[in-house]
C-alpha positions in Angstrom: 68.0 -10.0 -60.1 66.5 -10.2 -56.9 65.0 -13.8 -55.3 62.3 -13.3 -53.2 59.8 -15.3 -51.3 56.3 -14.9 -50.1 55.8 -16.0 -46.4 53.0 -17.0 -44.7 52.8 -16.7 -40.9 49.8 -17.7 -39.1 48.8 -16.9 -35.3 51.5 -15.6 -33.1 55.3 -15.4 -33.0 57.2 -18.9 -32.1 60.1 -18.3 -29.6 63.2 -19.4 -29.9 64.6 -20.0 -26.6 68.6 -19.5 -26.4 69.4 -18.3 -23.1 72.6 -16.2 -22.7 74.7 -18.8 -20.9 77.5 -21.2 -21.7 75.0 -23.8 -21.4 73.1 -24.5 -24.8 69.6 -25.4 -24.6 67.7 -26.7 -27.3 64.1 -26.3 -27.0 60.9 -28.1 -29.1 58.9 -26.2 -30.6 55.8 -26.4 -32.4 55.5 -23.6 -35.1 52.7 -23.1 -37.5 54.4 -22.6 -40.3 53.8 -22.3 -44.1 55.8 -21.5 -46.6 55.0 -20.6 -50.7 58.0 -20.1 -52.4 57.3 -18.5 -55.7 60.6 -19.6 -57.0 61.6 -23.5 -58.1 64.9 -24.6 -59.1 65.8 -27.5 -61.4 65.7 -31.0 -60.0 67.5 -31.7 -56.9 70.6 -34.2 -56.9 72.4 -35.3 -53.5 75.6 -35.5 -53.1 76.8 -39.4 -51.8 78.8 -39.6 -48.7 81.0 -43.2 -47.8 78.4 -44.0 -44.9 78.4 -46.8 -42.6 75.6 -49.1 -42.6 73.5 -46.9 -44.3 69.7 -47.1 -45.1 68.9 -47.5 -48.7 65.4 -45.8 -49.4 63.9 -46.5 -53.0 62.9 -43.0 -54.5 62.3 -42.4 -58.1 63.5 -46.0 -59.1 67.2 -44.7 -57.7 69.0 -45.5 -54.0 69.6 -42.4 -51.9 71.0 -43.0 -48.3 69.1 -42.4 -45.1 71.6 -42.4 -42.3 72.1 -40.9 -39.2 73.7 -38.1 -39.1 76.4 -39.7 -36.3 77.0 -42.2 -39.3 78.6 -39.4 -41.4 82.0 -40.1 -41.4 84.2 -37.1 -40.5 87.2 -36.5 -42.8 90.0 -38.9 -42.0 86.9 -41.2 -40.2 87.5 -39.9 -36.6 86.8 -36.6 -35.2 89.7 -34.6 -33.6 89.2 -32.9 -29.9 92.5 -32.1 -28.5 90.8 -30.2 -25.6 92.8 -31.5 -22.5 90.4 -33.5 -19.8 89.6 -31.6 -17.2 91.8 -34.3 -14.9 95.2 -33.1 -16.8 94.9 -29.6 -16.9 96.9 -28.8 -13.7 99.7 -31.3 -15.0 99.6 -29.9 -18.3 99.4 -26.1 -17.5 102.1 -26.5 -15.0 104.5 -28.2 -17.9 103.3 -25.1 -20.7 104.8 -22.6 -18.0 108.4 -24.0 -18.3 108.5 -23.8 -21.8 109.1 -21.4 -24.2 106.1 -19.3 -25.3 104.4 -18.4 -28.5 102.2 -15.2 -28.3 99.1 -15.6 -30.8 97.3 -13.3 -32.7 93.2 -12.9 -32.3 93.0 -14.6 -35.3 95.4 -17.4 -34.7 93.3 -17.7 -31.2 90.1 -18.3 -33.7 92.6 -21.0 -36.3 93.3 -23.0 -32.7 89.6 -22.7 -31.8 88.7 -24.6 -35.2 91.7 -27.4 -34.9 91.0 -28.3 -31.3 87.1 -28.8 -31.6 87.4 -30.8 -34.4 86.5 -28.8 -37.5 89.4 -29.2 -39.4 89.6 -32.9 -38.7 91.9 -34.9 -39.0 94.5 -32.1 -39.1 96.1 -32.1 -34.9 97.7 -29.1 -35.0 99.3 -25.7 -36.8 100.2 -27.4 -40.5 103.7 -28.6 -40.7 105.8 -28.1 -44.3 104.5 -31.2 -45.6 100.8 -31.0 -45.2 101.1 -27.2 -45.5 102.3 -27.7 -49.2 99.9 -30.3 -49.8 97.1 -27.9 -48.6 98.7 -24.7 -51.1 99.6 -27.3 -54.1 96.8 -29.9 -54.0 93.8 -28.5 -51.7 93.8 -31.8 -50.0 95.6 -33.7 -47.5 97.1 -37.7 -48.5 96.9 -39.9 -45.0 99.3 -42.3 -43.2 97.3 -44.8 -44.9 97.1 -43.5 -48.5 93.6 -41.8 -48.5 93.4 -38.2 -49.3 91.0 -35.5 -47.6 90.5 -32.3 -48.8 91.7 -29.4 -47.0 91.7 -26.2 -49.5 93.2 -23.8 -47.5 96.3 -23.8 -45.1 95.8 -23.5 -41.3 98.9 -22.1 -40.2 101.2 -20.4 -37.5 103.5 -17.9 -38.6 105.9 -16.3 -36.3 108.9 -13.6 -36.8 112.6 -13.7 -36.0 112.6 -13.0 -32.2 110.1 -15.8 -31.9 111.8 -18.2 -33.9 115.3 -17.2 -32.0 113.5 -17.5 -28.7 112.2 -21.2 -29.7 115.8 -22.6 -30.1 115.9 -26.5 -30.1 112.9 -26.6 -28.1 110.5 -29.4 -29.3 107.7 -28.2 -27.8 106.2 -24.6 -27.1 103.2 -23.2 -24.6 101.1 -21.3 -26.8 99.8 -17.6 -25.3 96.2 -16.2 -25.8 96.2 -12.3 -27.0 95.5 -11.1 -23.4 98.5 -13.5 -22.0 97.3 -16.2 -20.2 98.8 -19.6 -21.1 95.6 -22.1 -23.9 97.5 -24.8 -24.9 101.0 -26.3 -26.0 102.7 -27.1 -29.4 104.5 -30.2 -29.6 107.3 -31.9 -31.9 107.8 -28.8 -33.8 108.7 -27.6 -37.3 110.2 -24.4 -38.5 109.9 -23.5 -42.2 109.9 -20.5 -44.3 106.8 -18.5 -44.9 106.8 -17.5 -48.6 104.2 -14.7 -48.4 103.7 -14.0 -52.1 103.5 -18.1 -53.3 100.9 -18.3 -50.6 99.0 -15.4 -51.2 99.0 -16.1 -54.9 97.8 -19.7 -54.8 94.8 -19.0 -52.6 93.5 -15.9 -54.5 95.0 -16.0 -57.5 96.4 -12.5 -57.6 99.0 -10.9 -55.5 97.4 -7.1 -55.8 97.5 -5.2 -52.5 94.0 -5.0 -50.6 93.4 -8.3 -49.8 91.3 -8.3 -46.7 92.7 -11.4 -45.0 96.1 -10.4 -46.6 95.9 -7.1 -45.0 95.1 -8.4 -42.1 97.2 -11.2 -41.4 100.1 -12.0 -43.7 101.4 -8.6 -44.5 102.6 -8.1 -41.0 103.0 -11.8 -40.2 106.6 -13.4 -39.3 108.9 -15.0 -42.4 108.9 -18.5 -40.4 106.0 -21.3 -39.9 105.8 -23.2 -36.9 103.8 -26.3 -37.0 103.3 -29.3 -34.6 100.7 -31.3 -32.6 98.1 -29.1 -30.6 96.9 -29.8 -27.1 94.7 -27.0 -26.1 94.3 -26.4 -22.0 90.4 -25.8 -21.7 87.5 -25.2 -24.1 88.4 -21.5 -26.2 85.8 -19.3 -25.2 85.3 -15.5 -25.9 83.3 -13.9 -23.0 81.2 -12.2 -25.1 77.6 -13.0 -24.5 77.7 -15.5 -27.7 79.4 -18.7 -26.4 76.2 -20.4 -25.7 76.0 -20.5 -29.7 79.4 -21.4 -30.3 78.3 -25.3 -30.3 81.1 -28.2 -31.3 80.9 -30.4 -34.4 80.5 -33.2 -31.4 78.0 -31.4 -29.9 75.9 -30.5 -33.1 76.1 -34.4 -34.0 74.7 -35.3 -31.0 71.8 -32.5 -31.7 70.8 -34.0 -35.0 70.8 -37.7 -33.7 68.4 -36.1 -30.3 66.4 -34.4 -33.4 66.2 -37.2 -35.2 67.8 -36.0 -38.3 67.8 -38.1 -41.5 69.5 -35.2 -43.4 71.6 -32.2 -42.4 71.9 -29.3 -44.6 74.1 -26.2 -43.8 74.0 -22.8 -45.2 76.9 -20.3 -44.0 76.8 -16.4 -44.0 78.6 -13.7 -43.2 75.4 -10.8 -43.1 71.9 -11.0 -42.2 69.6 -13.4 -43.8 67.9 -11.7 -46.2 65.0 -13.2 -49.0 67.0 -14.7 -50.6 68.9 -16.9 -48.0 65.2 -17.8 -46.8 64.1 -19.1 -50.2 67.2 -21.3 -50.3 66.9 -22.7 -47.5 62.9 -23.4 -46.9 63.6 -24.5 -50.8 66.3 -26.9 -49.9 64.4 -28.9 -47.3 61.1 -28.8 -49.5 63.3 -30.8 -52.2 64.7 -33.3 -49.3 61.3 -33.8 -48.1 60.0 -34.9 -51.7 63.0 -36.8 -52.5 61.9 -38.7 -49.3 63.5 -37.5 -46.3 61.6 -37.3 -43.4 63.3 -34.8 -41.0 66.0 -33.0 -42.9 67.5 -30.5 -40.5 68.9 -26.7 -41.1 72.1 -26.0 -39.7 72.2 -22.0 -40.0 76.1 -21.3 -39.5 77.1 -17.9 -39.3 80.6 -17.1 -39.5 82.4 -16.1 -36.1 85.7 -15.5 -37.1 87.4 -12.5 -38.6 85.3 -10.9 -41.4 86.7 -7.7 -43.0 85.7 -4.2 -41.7 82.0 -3.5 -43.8 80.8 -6.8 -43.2 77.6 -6.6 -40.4 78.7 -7.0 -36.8 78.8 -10.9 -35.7 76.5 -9.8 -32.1 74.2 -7.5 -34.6 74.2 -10.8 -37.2 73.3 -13.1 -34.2 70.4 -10.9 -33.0 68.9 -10.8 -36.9 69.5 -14.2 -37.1 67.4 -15.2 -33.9 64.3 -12.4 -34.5 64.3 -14.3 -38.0 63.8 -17.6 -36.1 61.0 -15.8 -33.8 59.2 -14.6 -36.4 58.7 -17.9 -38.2 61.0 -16.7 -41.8 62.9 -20.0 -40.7 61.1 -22.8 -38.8 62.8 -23.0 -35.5 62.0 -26.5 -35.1 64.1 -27.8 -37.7 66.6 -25.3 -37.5 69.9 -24.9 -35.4 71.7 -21.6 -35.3 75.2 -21.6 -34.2 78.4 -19.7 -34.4 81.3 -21.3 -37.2 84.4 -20.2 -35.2 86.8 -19.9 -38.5 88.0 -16.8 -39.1 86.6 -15.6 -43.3 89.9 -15.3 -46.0 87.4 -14.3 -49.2 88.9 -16.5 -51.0 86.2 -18.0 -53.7 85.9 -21.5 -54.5 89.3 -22.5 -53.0 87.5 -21.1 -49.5 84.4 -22.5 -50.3 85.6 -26.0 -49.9 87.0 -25.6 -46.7 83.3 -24.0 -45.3 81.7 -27.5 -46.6 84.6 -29.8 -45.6 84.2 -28.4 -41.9 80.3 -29.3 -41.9 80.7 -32.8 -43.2 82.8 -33.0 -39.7 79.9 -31.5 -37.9 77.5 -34.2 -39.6 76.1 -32.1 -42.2 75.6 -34.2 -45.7 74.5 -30.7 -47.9 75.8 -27.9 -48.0 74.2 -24.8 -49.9 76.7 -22.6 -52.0 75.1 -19.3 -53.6 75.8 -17.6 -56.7 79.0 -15.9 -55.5 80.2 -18.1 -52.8 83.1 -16.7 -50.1 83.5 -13.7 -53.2 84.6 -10.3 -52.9 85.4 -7.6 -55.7 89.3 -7.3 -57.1 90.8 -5.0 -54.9 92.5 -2.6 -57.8 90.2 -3.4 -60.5 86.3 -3.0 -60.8 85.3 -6.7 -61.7 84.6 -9.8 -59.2 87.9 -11.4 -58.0 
């Protein structure tokens, strides 16, 4: 069954006006814009986050909170940056060089690109043994101080024998971008065994060949783990012509407090935004707005990372996703479009938790899961995984 929606747009195109630089501006805008979805779901019910001095508002004869979005506590309660200040970069990079060196993968460039800015909070670094069984056993993380945070899926650094034989007693490491230049350092580490098969059949519940993210990037990984405590040299950046989207969970807080936002509510993707997409999300804020919010705002988060080979194009995907904005689909005034740097493991409901964990660290307090959410077919069989 198909969901479509009935749009109307009156007068001419609103523009939506992201430059292509590294320097994201955030323009206001003021769209005439109305919406007839022809669609209605059952009754709404939001979720309750721990808040700090939240604002009760009476609706319905039951509390909801209206907080700022900077009130949203972040897994763990603090948001990680382990990007080095620009003052100890020479220090630092000078100290990586005399080390020994870990080369990384693309997509281990993308894991340290989600650690460093935050979105994995409060996990610092590549997952040693402990949390890394915590993670695979118990999707969640227990704290120094007895809470527990969820974290469904392992962030991990997996190198082979020459690597691990290179390392010796070294405690620390210099970490390697693909093209060779020196991002960050590893510190205090831990070396443990990477059992391929009990990993791969805890996060997708089957070990049949064909696994995209499998394929990809455990197959031909090393047999050894090396965790520790990440400092990363200078903000990750990929030169592409799409940075200026690539926007921090620091930097989107501070977007929704400038906005204004009493409510933030994500929706990921991994393809164009289609009808259906649209009717969630203009649906979504339509039920905020009569449960009493007055300024919910749409985080549209495309996925950046690694996606498997018949998935759109992330530069194609960011060009739909913009003309969708200009031609009013989405209202560009209370929607931000910007790039989720994890990399996609299609891993169901186990994955899915991870996509909303990371955009309660970026402030969000919904999160919009469809039908199928981070699915993909059995790779042997002819039936949803």
């Amino acid at each position: 069954m198909s969901l479509t929606t009935r749009l109307h747009i009156i007068g001419s195109h609103v523009n939506l006006d992201l430059r292509r630089n590294n320097k994201t501006k955030f323009t206001r805008y003021i769209p005439r814009f109305r919406s007839q979805p022809i669609y209605y779901t059952k009754e709404f019910v939001p979720a309750a986050y721990k808040c700090n001095n939240p604002r009760m508002q009476k609706i319905s004869g039951s509390a909801v909170p209206m907080v700022k979005s900077s009130l949203i506590d972040p897994d763990g309660g603090k948001l990680v940056d382990l990007v080095i200040p620009e003052s100890e970069r020479a220090s630092k990079t000078l100290e990586a060089e005399s080390m020994p060196k870990v080369r990384l993968a693309q997509i281990d460039l993308e894991w340290v690109h989600v650690i460093c800015e935050g979105w994995s909070s409060p996990l610092k670094g590549f997952m040693r043994e402990s949390e890394y069984l915590q993670s695979l056993h118990f999707n969640s993380l227990r704290l120094s101080g007895g809470s527990v945070v969820n974290m469904s899926l392992p962030i991990v650094l997996a190198i082979d024998d020459e690597t691990k034989e290179s390392i010796g007693s070294s405690k620390d490491v210099g970490l390697l971008a693909p093209a060779g230049y020196l991002i960050g350092i590893l510190r205090s580490l831990e070396i443990y065994t990477h059992n391929k098969e009990e990993r791969i059949a805890r996060t997708w519940g089957t070990t049949a060949p064909g696994l995209p993210y499998v394929e990809e990037v455990i197959t031909p990984a090393g047999n050894w783990f090396i965790g520790g405590d990440l400092e990363v040299l200078k903000p990750i950046k990929y030169n592409d012509g799409l940075d200026h989207y690539r926007i921090s969970p620091q930097q989107l807080r501070k977007e929704f407090d400038r906005r204004q936002a009493d409510a933030v509510f994500a929706f990921q993707l991994r393809n164009p935004v289609h009808n259906g997409h649209a009717l969630l999300m203009n649906d979504t804020r339509k039920q905020l707005l009569e449960l009493g919010y007055k300024n919910p705002i749409l985080l549209l988060h495309p996925l950046g990372g690694f996606t498997k080979t018949d998935d759109v194009p992330l530069d194609v995907r960011m060009e739909q996703h913009k003309k969708v904005l200009e031609d009013g689909v989405l209202d560009p005034e209370t929607t931000i479009i910007a790039i989720f740097p994890s990399p996609m493991h299609y891993a169901g409901p186990t994955e899915v938790q991870w996509h909303a964990k990371a955009r309660i660290n970026a402030g969000a307090n919904f999160y919009i899961v469809g039908r199928d959410p981070a699915g993909t077919v059995h790779p042997t069989e002819k039936r949803d995984l």
